[in-house]
C-alpha positions as CSV (number, residue, x, y, z in Angstrom):
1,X,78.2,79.3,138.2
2,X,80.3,80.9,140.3
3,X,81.4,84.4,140.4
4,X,84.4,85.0,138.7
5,X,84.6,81.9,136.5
6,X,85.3,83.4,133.6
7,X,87.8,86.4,133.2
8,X,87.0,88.2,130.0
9,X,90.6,89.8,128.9
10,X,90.3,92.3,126.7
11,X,93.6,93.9,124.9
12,X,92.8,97.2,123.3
13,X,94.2,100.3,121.2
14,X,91.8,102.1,122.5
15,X,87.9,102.0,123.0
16,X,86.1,98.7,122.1
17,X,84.2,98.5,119.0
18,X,80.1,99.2,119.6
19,X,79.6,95.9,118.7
20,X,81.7,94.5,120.9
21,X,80.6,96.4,123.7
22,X,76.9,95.8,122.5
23,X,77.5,91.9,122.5
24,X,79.3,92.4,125.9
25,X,76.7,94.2,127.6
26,X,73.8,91.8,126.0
27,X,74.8,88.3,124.9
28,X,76.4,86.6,127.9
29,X,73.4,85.7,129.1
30,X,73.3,84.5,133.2
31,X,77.4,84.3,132.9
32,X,78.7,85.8,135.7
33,X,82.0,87.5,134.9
34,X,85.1,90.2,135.3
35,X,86.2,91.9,132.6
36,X,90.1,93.2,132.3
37,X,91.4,95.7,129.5
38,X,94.6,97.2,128.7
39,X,94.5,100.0,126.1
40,X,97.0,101.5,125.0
41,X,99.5,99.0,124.7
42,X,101.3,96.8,122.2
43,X,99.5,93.7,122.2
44,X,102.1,91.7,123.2
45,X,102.3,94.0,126.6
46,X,98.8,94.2,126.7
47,X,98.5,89.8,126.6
48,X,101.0,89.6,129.0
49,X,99.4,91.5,131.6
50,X,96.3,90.2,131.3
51,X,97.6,86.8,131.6
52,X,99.0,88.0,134.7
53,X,95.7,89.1,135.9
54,X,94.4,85.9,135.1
55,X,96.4,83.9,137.4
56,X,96.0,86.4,139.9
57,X,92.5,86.1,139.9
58,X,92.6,82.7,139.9
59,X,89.2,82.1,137.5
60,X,88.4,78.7,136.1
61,X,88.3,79.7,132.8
62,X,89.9,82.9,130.5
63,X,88.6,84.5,127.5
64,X,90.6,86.0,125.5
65,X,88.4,88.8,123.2
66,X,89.5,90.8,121.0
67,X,88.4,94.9,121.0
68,X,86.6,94.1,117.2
69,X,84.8,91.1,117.8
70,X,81.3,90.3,117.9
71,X,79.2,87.1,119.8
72,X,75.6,86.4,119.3
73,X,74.0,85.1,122.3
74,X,74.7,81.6,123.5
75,X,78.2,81.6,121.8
76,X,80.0,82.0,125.0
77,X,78.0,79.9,126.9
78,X,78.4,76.9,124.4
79,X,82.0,77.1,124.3
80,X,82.1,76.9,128.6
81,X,79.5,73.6,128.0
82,X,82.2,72.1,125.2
83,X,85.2,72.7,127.7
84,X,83.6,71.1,130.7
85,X,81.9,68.7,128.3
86,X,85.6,67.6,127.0
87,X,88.5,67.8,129.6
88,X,91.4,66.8,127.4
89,X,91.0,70.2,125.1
90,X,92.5,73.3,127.1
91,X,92.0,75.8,124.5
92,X,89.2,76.3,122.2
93,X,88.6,79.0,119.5
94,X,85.4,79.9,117.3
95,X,84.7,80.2,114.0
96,X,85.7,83.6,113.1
97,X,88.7,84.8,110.7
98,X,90.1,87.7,109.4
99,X,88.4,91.2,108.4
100,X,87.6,90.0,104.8
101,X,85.2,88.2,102.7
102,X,85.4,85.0,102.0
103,X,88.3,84.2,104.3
104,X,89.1,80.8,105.9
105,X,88.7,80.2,109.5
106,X,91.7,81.4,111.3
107,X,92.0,77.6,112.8
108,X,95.2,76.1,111.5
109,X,96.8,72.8,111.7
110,X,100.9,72.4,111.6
111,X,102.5,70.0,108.7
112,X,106.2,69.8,107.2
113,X,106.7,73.7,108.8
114,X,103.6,74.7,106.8
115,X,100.4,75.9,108.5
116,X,96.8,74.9,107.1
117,X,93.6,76.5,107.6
118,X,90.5,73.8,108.6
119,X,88.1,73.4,105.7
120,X,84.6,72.9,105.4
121,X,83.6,70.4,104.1
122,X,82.1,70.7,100.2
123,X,84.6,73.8,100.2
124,X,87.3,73.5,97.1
125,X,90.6,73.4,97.5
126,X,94.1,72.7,96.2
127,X,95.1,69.1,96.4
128,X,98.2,70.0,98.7
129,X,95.2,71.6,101.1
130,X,93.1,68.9,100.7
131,X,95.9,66.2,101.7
132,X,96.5,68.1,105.1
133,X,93.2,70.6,106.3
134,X,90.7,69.1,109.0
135,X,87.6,69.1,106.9
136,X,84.7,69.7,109.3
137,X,80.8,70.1,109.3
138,X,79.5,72.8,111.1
139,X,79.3,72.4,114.5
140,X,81.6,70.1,114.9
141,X,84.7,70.4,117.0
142,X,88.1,70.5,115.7
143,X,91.8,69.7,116.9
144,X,93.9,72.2,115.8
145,X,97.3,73.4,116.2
146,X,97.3,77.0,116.3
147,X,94.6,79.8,116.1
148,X,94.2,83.7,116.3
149,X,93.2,84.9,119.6
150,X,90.1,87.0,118.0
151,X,87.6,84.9,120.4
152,X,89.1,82.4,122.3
153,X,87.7,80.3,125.8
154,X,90.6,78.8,127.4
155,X,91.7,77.0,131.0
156,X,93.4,79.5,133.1
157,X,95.7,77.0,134.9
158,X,97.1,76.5,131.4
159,X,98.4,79.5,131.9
160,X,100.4,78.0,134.9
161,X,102.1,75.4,132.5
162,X,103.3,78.5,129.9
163,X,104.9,80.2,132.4
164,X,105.5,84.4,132.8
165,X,105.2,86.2,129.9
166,X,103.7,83.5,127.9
167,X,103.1,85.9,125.0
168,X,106.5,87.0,124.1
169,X,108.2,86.8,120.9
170,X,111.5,85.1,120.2
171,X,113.9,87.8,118.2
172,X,113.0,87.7,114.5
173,X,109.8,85.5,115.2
174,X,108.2,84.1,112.6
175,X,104.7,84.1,113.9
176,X,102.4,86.6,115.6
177,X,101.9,86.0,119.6
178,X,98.7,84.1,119.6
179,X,100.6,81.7,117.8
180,X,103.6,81.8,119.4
181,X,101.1,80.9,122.7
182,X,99.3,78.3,121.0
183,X,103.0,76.2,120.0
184,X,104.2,77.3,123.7
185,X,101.2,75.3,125.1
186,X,101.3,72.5,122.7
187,X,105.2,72.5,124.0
188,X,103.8,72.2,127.2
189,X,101.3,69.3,126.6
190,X,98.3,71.2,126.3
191,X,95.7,70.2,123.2
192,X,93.8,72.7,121.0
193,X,90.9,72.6,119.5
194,X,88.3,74.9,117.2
195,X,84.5,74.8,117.8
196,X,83.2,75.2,114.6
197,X,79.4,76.1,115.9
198,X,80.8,78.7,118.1
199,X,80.4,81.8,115.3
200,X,82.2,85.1,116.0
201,X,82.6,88.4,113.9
202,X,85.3,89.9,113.1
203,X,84.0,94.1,112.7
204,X,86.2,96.6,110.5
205,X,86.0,99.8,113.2
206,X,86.0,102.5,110.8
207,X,83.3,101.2,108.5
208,X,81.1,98.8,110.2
209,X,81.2,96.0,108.0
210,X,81.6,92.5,110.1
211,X,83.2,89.1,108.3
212,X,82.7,85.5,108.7
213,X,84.5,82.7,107.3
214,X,84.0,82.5,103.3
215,X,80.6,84.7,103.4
216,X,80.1,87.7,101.3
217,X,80.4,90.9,104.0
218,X,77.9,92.0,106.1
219,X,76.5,94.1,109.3
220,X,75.7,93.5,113.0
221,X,72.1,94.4,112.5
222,X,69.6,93.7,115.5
223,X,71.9,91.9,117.4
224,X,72.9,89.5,114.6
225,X,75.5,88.8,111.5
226,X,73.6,90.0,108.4
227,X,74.6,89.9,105.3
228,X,74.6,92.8,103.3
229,X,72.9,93.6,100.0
230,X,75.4,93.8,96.9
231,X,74.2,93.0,93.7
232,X,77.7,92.5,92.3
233,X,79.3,89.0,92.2
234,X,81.5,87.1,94.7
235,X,84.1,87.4,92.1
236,X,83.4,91.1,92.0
237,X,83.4,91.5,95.7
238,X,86.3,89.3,96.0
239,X,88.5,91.4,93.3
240,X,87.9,94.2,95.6
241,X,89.9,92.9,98.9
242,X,92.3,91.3,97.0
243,X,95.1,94.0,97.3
244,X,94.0,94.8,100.2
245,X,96.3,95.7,103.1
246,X,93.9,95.5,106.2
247,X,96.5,95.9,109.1
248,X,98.3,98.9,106.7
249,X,96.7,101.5,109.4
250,X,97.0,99.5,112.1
251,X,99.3,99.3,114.8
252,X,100.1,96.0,117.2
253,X,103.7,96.9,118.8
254,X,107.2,97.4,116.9
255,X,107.7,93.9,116.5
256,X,104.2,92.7,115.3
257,X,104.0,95.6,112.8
258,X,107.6,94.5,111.1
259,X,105.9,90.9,110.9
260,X,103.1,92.0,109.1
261,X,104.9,94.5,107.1
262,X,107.3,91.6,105.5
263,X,104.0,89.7,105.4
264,X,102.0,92.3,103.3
265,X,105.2,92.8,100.9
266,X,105.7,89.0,100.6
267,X,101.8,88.7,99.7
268,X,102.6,91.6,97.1
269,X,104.9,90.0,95.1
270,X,103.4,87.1,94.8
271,X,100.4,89.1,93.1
272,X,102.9,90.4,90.5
């Protein structure tokens, strides 16, 4: 592999988590690689620039990491195998989701201006789910429509076909800029797909806990996703996050923030 096949973009509020910088320093394996980060930066400045530096640097492929996530070894590697392996997909994303228990995979699929999370199979869901989600075994790889931009392995001359600025927001966009991306480059012919085998944590910062899709919380411990010990329920667990605001203390740019701030309040009062 040559050098600087992969770029490894990196948008950041400020330093990267320890486990990110732990899987970063350890779990690439004989990847040779640059790494780019912008701190400091709404994350919609932040993408942009580092897309720029993508097509500057002119690597084969771009992966897009986010400052909380965490890869075992052999993830990154399997997703450069599946992309060479299958040159009709130009973006794929991992199983990962957001930082909660039990959550879906952030993988989504577009019907009647609705968007559905892939399912696992075995996994219940509503009938109106059912009738629309991917349902997948792990492993397996899944077209998609749209995904979050957590852990993502993508062709840089995709890039090319978004054009400048690929991560900017319409006024009074609906959707965050990973998805705005993701629609700009199925507009621009490019397909999308999720690589269910390809595992990656999503870490809280402040406490240390790391999520996967629908498992109980746990810890990076020893290099590795653990589950940790809690002798209440999932129903107990679950009852816990429900109210839960987990962007509340977070800040993405003023445009982002207002999106997630209607989104929190519209989740509110639905819980009433």
């Amino acid at each position: 592999m040559r050098y600087r096949d992969i770029l490894i973009c990196i948008p950041s509020r400020a330093e990267l988590s320890s486990e990110t910088s732990a899987a970063l320093a350890g779990n690439l394996g004989n990847i040779a690689y640059e790494i780019r980060n912008v701190r400091g930066k709404p994350v919609i400045e932040a993408r942009n620039e580092l897309a720029l530096a993508a097509l500057a640097v002119n690597a084969e492929f771009t992966l897009w990491l986010d400052d909380d996530a965490f890869f075992e070894p052999g993830t990154i590697e399997r997703l450069i195998a599946s992309l060479r392996q299958h040159d009709e997909i130009d973006i794929l994303g991992t199983y990962s989701c957001d930082r909660r228990p039990f959550c879906s995979p952030s993988s989504y699929v577009a019907r009647d201006g609705a968007l559905y999370a892939i399912v696992e199979k075995g996994m219940p869901t509503t009938v109106q789910v059912q009738q629309y989600a991917p349902r997948f075994t792990i492993g397996e790889i899944v077209e998609i429509d749209v995904c979050a931009f957590h852990c993502v392995l993508m062709r840089t001359s995709l890039l090319e076909r978004t054009g400048a600025l690929s991560f900017s927001l319409a006024p009074k966009s609906g959707v965050s800029e990973d998805f705005n991306f993701c629609m700009r480059a199925k507009r621009a012919g490019a397909r999308i797909a999720t690589d269910t085998g390809a595992t990656v944590a999503h870490v809280d910062i402040e406490t240390g806990s790391a999520f996967i899709p629908y498992r109980r919380p746990g810890n990076i411990v020893e290099n590795r996703f653990v589950v940790r010990p809690d002798p209440r329920s999932s129903l107990e667990i679950a009852a816990e996050w429900r109210d839960k605001d987990i962007r509340a203390r977070r800040r993405y740019g003023a445009s982002l923030d207002r999106l997630f701030m209607v989104a929190a309040e519209r989740l509110a009062l639905r819980e009433k």
